[in-house]
C-alpha positions as CSV (number, residue, x, y, z in Angstrom):
1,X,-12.2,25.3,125.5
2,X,-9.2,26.7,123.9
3,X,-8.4,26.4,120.4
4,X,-4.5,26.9,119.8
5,X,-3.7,28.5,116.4
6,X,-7.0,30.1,115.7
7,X,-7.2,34.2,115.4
8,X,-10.6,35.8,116.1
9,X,-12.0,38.7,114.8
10,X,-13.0,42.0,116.6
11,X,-16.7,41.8,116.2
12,X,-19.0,44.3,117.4
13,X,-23.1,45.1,117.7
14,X,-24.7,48.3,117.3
15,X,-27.9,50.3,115.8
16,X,-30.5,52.7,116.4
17,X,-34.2,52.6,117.1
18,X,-36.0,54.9,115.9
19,X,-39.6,55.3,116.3
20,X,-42.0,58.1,114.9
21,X,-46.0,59.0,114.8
22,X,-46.7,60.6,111.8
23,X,-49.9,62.2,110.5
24,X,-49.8,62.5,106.7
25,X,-52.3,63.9,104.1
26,X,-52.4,62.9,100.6
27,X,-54.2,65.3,97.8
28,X,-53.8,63.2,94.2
29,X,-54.0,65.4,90.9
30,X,-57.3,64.5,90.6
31,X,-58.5,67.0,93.9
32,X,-58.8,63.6,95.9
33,X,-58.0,63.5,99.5
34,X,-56.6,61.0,102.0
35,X,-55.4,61.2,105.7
36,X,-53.5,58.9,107.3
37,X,-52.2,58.3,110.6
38,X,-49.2,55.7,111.6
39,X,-47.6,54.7,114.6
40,X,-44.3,53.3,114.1
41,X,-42.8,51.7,110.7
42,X,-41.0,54.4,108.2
43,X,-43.0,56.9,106.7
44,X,-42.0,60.6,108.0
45,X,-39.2,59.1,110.3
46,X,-35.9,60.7,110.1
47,X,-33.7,57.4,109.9
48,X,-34.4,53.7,109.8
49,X,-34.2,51.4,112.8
50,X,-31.0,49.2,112.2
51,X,-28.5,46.5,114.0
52,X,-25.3,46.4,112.7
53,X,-23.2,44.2,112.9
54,X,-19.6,44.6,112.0
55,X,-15.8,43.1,112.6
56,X,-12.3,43.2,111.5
57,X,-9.3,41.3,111.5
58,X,-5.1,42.6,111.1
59,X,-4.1,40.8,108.5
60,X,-0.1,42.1,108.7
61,X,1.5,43.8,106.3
62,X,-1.0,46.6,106.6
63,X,-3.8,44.8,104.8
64,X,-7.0,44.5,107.3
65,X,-10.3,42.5,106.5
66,X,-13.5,43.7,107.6
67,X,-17.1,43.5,107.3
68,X,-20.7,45.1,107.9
69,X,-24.1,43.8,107.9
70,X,-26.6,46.2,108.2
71,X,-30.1,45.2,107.9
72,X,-33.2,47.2,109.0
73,X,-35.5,46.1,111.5
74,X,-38.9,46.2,111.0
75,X,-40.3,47.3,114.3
76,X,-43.8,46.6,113.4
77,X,-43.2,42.9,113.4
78,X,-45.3,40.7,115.1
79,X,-45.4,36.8,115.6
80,X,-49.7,37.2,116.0
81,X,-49.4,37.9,111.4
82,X,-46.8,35.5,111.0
83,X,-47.4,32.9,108.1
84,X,-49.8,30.2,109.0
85,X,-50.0,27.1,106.3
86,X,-53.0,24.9,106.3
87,X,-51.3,21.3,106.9
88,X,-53.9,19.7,104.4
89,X,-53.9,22.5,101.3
90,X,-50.3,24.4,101.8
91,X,-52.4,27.3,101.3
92,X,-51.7,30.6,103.2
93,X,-54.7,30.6,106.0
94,X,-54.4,34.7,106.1
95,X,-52.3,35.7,102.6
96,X,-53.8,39.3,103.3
97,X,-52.2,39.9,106.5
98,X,-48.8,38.3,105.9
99,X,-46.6,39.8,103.1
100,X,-43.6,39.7,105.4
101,X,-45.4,41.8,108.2
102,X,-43.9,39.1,111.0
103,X,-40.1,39.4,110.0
104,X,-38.6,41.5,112.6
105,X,-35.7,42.3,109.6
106,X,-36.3,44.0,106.1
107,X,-34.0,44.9,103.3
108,X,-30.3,45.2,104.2
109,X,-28.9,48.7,104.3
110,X,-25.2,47.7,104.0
111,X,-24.3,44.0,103.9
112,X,-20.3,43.3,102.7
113,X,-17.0,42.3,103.0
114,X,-13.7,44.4,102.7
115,X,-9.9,44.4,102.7
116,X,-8.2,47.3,102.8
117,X,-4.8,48.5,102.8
118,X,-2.1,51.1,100.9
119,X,-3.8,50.7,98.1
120,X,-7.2,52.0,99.6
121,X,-10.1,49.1,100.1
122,X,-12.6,46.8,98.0
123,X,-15.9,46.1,99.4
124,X,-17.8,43.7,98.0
125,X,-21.7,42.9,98.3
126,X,-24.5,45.1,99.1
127,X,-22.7,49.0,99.4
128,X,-24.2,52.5,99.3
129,X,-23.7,54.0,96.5
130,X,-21.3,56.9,95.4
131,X,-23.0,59.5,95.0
132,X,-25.3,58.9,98.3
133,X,-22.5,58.8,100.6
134,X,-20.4,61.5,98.7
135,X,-22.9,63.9,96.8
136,X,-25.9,63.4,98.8
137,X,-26.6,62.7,102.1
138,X,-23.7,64.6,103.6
139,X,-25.9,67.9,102.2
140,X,-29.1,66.7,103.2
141,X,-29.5,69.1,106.9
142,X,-32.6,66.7,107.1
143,X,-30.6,63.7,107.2
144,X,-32.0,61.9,103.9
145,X,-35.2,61.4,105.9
146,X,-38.0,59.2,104.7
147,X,-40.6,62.1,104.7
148,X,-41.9,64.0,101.9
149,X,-40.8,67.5,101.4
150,X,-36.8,67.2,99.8
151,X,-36.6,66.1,96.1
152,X,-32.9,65.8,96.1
153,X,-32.7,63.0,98.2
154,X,-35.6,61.6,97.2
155,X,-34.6,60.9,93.7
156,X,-30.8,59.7,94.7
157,X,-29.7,56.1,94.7
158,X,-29.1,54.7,98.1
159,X,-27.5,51.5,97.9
160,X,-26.5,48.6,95.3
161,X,-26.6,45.0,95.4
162,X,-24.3,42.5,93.8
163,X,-21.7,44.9,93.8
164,X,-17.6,46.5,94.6
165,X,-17.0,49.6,95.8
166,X,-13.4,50.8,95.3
167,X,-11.9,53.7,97.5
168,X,-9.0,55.2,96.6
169,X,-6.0,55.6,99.2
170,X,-6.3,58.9,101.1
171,X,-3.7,61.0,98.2
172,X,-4.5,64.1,99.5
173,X,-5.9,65.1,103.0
174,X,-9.8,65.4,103.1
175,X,-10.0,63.9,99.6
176,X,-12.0,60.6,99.2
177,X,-12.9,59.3,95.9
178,X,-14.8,55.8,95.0
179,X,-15.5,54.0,91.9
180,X,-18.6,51.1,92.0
181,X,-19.7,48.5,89.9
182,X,-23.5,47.0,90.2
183,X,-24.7,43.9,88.5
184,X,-27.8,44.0,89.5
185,X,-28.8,42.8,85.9
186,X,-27.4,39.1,86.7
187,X,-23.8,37.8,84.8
188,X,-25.0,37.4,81.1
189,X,-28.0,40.1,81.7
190,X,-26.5,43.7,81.4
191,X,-30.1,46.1,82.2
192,X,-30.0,47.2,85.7
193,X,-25.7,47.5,85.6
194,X,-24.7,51.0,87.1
195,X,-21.4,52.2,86.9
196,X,-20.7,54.7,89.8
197,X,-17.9,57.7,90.4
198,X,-17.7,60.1,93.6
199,X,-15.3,62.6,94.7
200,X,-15.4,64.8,97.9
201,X,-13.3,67.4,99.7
202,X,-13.4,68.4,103.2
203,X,-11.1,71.3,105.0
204,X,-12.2,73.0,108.4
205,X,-15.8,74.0,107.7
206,X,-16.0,73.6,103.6
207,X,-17.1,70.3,102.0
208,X,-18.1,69.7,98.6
209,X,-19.1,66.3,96.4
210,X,-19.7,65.4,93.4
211,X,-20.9,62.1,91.6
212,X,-21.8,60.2,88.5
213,X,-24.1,57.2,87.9
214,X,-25.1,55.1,84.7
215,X,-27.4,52.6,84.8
216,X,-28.1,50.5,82.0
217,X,-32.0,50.1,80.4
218,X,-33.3,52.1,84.0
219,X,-36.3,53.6,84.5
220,X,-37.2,57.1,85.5
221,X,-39.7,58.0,87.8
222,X,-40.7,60.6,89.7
223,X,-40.1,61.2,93.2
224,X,-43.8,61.6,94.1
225,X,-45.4,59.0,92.0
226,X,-46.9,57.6,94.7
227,X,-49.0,60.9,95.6
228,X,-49.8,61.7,92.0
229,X,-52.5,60.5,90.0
230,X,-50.2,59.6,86.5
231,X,-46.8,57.7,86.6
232,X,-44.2,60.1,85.4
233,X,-42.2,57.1,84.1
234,X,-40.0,56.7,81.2
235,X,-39.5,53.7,79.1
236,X,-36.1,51.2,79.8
237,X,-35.0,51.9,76.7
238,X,-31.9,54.1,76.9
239,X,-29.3,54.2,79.6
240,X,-30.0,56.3,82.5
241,X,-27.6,58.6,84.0
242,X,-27.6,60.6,87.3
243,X,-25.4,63.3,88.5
244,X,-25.3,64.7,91.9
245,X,-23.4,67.3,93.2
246,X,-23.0,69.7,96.6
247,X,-21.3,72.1,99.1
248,X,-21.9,73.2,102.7
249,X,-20.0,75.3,105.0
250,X,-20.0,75.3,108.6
251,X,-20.2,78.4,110.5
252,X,-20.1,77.1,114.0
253,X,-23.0,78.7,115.0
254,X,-25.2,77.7,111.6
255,X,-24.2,75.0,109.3
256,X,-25.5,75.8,105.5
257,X,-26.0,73.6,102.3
258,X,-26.4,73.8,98.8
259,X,-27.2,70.8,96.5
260,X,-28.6,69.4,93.2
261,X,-29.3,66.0,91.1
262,X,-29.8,65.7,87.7
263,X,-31.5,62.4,86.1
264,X,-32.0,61.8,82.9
265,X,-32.4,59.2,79.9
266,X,-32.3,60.4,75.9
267,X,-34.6,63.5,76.3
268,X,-36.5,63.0,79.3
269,X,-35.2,64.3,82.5
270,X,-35.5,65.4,86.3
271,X,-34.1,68.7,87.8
272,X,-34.2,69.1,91.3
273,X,-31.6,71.6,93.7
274,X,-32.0,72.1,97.6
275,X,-31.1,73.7,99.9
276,X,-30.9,74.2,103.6
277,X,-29.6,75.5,106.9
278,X,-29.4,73.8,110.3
279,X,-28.9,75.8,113.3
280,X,-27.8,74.3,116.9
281,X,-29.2,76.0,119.9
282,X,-27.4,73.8,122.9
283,X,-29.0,70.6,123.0
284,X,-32.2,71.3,120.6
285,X,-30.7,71.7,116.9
286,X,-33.2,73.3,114.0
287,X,-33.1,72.3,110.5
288,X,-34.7,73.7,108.0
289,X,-34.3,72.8,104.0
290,X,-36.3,73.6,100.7
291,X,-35.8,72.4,96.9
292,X,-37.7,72.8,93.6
293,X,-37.7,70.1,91.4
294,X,-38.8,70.0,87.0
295,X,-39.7,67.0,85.7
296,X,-39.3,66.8,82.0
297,X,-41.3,63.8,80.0
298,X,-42.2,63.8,76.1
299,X,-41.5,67.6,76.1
300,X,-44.1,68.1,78.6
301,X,-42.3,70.2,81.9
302,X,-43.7,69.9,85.6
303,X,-43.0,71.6,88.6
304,X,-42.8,70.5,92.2
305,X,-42.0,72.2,95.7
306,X,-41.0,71.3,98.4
307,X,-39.8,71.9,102.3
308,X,-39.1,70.1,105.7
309,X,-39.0,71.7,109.4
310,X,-37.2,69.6,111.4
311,X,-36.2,70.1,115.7
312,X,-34.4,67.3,118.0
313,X,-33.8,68.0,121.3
314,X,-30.9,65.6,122.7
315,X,-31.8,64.3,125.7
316,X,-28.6,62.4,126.0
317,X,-25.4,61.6,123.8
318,X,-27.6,58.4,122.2
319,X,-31.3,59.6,123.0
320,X,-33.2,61.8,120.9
321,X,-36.5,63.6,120.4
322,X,-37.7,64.6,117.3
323,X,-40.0,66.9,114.8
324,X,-40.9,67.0,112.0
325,X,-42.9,68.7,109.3
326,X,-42.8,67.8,105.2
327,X,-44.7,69.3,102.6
328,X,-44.7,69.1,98.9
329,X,-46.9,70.2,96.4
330,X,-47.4,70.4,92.6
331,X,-47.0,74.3,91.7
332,X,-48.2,74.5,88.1
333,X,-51.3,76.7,88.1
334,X,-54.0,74.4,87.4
335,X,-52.4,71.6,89.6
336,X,-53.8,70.1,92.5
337,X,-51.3,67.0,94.0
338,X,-49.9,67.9,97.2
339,X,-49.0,66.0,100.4
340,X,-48.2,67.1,104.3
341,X,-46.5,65.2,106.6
342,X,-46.1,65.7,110.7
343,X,-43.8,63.5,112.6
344,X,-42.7,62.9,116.2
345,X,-40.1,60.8,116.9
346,X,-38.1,59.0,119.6
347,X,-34.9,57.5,118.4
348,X,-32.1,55.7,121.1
349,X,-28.9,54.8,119.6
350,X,-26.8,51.5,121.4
């Protein structure tokens, strides 16, 4: 049935799967041991799975409105460890084994609405971040994976709820610049606010970014915290601030990057720069990255290293096979932490 009057948007449906075996090996400060091996899921992939789903709509004048919802999906997800209640009680029959394991969608990646125009566009709901999108991730050869082995990324902010993300109108070519707002802390609650700012500049093969974040009453942790022993964490008493810059050039036949992220709150910090090359050889491309990261807390320094091997070979224009290889380790001279991690992936883009 037609409706007379009635406009529709341009809607479309896209994503990527990406799935990945991963062997992983875990040495805590304390000279304990633990290997694991996953099928699936995140850990050591080099991308999430995702649908997104996105349209627009000319509103005339040269304003447009637009949106995105991103979420991931959990590929993992099964209906045989979804919730079961007991009719009688209302009592989870199997708490252990539910914990959202049956959702076939996790956390959203992007989720918002936008209208753009001369004056440049306002999104508004769940955005990435400033400095990922400007200072991060386009220096990352690795692709801001979810394997072990690259501080700089690791230590970024990705994304922001409850927030606007405003991009400034296109002043000078291959300038973009952004300003957000989080309040993640609630309307009359201010810890957890950030305050974002990114610039980057792109001409034939150079590109550079730089960012800014402050985040009020945050926490800083280390990267690793989850294969060390003692939580590097400092208290949420001072504001938090992050800054994030890099540059890359491509070559043609070698692309190479240099970056850094600084994170700090009153007189405890986090140092980290990286590094990296990425080198295409027809359809396989080689990447290769390293960084060195100091963590700083009550006046005591440590040191971490860190490197990732990576190979796809493209078996199509949307179908991929992947490699690879993260390693990290503690590299003060009594320490012991470390962790490996070998991935092979499969990833199909729709």
């Amino acid at each position: 049935m037609l409706s007379i009057g009635v406009t529709y948007a341009e809607v479309t449906l896209t994503g990527t799967i990406n799935q990945v075996y991963t062997n992983q090996n875990i040495t805590t400060s304390a000279g304990a041991s633990n290997a694991t091996t996953t099928i699936g899921g995140r850990a050591g992939a080099t991308g999430d799975s995702f649908i997104t789903f996105a349209g627009s709509e000319d509103l005339g004048n040269g304003l447009k409105a637009s949106f995105k919802i991103e979420p991931r999906v959990n590929m993992n997800g099964s209906d045989s460890i979804l919730k079961v209640t007991n009719a009688t009680t209302g009592a989870d029959q199997n708490p252990a084994l539910v914990a959202g394991s049956g959702s076939i969608f996790g956390a959203n990646r992007e989720a918002h609405v936008n209208l753009s125009g001369a004056f440049g566009s306002v999104a508004i709901g769940n955005n990435y971040t400033p400095m990922f999108l400007l200072a991060v991730a386009p220096y990352d050869v690795n692709g801001s994976t979810n394997a072990v082995g690259y501080t700089v990324s690791n230590n970024a902010s990705f994304n922001a709820t409850n927030s606007i993300a405003y991009t400034l109108p296109a002043l000078v070519d291959g300038l973009t610049a952004q300003i957000a707002i989080n309040k993640a802390g609630g309307s009359n609650v201010s810890k957890g606010n950030s305050t974002g700012y990114g610039l980057s500049y792109t001409t034939g093969g150079l590109s550079a970014g730089f960012s800014t974040e402050t985040t009020t009453g945050g926490a800083l942790s280390n990267a690793y915290n989850a294969v060390i022993s003692t939580s590097l964490t400092s208290g949420e008493t001072a504001d938090l601030t992050k800054t994030a810059y890099g540059v890359s050039y491509d070559f043609g036949m070698a692309k190479v990057a240099f970056q850094g992220l600084t994170a700090k709150i009153t007189a405890d910090k986090i140092d980290t720069i990286g590094y990296g090359i990425s080198v295409p050889f027809g359809a396989i491309t080689v990447n290769l990255s390293a960084s060195n990261e100091t963590d700083t807390f009550a006046g005591v320094a440590t040191k971490f290293t860190g490197s990732q091997l990576g190979a796809s070979y493209a078996l199509s224009k949307r179908t991929s096979v992947y490699f690879l290889n993260g390693s990290y380790k503690d590299s003060g001279a009594s320490a012991k932490s470390a962790a490996k991690q070998t991935s092979f992936g499969l990833t199909h883009a729709f």
